[in-house]
N, C-alpha and C positions, 0 to 999 in steps of 0.2 A: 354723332353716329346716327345712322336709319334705326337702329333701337330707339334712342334718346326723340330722335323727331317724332316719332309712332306712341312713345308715351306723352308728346308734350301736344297731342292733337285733342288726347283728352277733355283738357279746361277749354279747347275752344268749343268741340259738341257741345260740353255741360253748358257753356255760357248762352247757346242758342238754342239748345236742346232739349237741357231742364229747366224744372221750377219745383215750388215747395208744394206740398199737396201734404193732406191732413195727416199720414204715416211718414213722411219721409221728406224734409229739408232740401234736399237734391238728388228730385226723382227725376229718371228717362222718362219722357214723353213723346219718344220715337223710337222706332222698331232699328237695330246696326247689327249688320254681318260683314264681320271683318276679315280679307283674303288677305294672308301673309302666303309672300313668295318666295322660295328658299333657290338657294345656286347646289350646284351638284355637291359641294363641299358643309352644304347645312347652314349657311349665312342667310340672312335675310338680304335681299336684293328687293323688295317692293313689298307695297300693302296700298289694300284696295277698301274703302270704306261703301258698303251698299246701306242705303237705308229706305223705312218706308215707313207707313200710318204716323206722320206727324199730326199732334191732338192740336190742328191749325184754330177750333173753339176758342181753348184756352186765350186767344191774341186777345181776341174781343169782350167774354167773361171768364170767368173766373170764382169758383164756388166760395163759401165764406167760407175765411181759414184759411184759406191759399194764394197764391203770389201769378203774374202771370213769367214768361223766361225772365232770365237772369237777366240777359244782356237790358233788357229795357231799361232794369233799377240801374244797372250800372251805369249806362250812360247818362241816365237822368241824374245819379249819383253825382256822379264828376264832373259834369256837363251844368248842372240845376239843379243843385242840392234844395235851393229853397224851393223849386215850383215841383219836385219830383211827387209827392202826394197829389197835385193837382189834377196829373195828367189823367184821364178818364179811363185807361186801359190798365194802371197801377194805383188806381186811388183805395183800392181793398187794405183796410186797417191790420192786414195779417202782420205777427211778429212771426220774424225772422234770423236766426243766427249767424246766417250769412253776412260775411263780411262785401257787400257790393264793390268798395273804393280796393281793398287788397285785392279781391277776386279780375275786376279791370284790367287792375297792373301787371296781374299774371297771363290773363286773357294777351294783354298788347307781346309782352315776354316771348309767349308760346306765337304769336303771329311771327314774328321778326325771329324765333326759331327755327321756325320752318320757310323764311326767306319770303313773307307774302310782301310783295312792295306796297310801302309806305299808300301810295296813292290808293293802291286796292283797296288796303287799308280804309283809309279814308270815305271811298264810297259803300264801303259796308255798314260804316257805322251810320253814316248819313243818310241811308234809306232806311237800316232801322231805326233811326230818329223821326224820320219823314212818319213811320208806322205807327210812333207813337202820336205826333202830331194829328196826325189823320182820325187817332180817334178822340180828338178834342174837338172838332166839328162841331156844329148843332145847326139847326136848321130853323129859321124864322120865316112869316108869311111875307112874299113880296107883294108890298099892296100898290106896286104899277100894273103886277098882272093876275088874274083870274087864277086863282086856285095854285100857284106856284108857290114855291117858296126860295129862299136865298138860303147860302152859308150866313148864318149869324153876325160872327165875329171876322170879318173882312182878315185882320191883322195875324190870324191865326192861319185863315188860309194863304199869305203871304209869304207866311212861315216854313211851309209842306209844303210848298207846291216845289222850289227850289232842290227841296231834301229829294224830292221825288225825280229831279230833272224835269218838271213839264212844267207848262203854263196853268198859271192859278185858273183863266178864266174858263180854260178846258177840262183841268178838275173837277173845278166847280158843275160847270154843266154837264160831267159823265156821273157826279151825283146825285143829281137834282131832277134828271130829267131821265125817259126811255125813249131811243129813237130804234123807230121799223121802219125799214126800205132801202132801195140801190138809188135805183132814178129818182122816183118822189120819196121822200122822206117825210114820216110822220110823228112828230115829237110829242110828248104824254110827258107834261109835268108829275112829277111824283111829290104823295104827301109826306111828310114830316117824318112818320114813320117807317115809309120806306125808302127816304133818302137814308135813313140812319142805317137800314139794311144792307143798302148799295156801300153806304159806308163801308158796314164790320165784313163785308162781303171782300169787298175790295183789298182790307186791310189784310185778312186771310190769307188770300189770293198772294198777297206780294209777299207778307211774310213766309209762304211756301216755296215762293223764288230766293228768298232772302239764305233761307236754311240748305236750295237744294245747292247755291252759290259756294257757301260756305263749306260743304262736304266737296265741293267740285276742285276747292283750292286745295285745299287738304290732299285729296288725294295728284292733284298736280304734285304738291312737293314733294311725297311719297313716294312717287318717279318720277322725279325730277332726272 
């Protein structure tokens, strides 16, 4: 029923929505106002998910004691149990009660609940992967050129760049570099430090599309 899908939207917000912070295990860290739609008879016929101030920070750090969203561990869970501490964006030593691998299965449950196909599916999870990937990055000096630097680890960038849909070598140089201009273009290698900005910047950035994707499905099936 439109009841049962409206409750099972739930565990998908929390999975993209929360994380653990120093009070509370699985806190909101985004603003929802939710519009239920009634027929002349008092049934639910629709529901509308609005949301706002996502704490888009958290992607990148994460204070000590707390976790960055759910969904990250979980996919790194199931996904990469042994490299999931690695990843630069969840390597925070926080304990946690959450169950990641259960919480997934429900996560997938509540998608196929609400009728999201398989493949949608698929690229959601794939460009939150791509996010975590993105902040395994690091940036070393390219000693062919003059004050540049490269991506580090080639093989990691190899990695993202697919999750993301783009070309690695276009990645690579929207991180690494600043270009100003139409006709003539002037390109400003960036240092180490602020590729890493352009990074967490970036990563932000998409995980803000990622979340607003996710309420966008939602409320398709809603009224469907």
């Amino acid at each position: 029923t439109l009841e049962q899908m409206i409750l099972r939207s739930n565990p998908i917000t929390e999975a993209f929505g929360n994380a653990k912070t120093l009070r509370n295990e699985n806190s909101s860290r985004f603003g929802k106002w939710t519009n239920l739609f009634f027929s002349s008879t008092d049934s639910i016929i629709g529901s509308e998910i609005q949301h706002y101030l996502l704490e888009k920070s958290r992607v990148a750090t994460q204070t000590c004691g707390e976790r960055n969203y759910h969904c990250f561990y979980q996919l790194a869970e199931c996904f990469d149990p042994a490299k999931g501490d690695k990843h630069n964006y969840i390597s925070t030593s926080a304990t946690c009660r959450v169950d990641d691998v259960a919480d997934y299965d429900e996560l997938l449950s509540c998608l196929t609940a609400l009728k999201v196909e398989k493949s949608i599916q698929q690229a959601l999870f794939e460009a939150t992967t791509g996010v975590l990937f993105l902040g395994d990055l690091e940036f070393d000096e390219d000693t062919t050129k003059d004050a540049a630097f490269i991506v580090k680890k080639q093989i990691l960038l190899k990695k993202c760049a697919p999750l993301l849909k783009c070309d690695a070598v276009a990645l690579e140089e929207s991180l690494i570099a600043r270009t100003i201009g139409a006709r003539s273009v002037v390109r400003t290698p960036l240092s180490a430090a602020r590729a890493r900005d352009a990074r967490d910047a970036f990563a932000k950035a998409l995980y803000q599309a990622i979340f607003d994707f996710v309420i966008y499905i939602i409320n398709e099936s809603l009224n469907d």
